[in-house]
C-alpha positions as CSV (number, residue, x, y, z in Angstrom):
1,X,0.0,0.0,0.0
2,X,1.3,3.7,-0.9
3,X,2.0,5.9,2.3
4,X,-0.6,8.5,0.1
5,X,-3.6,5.2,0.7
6,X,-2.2,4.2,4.0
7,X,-3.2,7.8,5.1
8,X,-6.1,7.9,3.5
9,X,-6.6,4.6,5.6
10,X,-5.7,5.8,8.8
11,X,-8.0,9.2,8.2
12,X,-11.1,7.4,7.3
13,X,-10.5,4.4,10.8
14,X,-10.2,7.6,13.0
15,X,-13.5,9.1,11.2
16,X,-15.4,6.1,12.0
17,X,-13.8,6.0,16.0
18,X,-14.7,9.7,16.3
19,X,-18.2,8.8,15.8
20,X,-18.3,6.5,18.7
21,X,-20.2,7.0,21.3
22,X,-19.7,4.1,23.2
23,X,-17.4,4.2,25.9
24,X,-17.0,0.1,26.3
25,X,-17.1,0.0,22.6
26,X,-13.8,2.5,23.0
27,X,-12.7,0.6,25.3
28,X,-13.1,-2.7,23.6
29,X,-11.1,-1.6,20.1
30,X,-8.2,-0.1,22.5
31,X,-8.4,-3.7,23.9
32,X,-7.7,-5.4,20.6
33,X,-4.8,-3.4,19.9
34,X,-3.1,-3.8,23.4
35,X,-3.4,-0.2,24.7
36,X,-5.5,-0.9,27.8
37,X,-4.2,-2.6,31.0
38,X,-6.4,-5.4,29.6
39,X,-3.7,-8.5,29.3
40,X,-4.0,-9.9,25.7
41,X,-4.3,-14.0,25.6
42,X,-1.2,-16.2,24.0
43,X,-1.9,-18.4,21.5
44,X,-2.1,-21.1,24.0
45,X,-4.6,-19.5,26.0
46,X,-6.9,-18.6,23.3
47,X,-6.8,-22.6,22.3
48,X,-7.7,-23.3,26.3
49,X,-10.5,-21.4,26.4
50,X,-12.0,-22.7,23.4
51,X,-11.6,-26.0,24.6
52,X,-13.1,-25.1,28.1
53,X,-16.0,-23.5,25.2
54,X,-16.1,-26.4,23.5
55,X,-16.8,-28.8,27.3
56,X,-19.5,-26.3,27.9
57,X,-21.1,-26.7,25.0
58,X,-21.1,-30.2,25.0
59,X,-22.7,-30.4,28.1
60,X,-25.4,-28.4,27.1
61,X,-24.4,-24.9,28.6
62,X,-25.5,-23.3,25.9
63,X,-26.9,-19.5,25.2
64,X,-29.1,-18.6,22.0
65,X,-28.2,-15.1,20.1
66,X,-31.5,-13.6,20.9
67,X,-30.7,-14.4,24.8
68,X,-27.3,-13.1,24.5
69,X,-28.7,-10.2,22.6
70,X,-31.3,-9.9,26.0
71,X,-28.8,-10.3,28.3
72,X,-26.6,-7.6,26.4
73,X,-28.8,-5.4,26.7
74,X,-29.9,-5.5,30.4
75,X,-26.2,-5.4,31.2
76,X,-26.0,-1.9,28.8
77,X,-29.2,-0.5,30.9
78,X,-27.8,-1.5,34.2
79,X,-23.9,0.1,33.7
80,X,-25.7,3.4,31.8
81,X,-24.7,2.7,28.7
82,X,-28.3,2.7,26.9
């Protein structure tokens, strides 16, 4: 990519972040990247938690999308977020 589209990019990403108005959603993107005191999982950590996943789902711990979407937004309404 030229350094003329790569700041084009970077210009555009920041447009879309500036319209955020989500603090966790913020705080979440920061996350990915590493710049929060959030500890980012090792390869090997990732794997052991979808495994642990995997158990729960096999024993029938399971969650549907509209109850996470439910649950979601409970959690939203009590933190002051919606």
């Amino acid at each position: 990519m030229k350094a003329k589209d790569l700041a084009t990019e970077k210009l555009k990403a920041l447009q879309v972040v500036m319209e955020i108005d989500n603090p966790q959603v913020l705080h979440d993107i920061a996350a990915v990247y590493g710049k929060t005191g959030v500890k980012r999982l090792s390869v090997e950590e990732y794997n052991d938690e979808l495994e642990k996943s995997e158990k729960q789902g096999k024993k029938g711990h399971t969650i549907t999308l509209d109850e996470l979407k439910a649950k979601t937004e409970k959690w939203e309404k009590a933190k002051g977020l919606k």
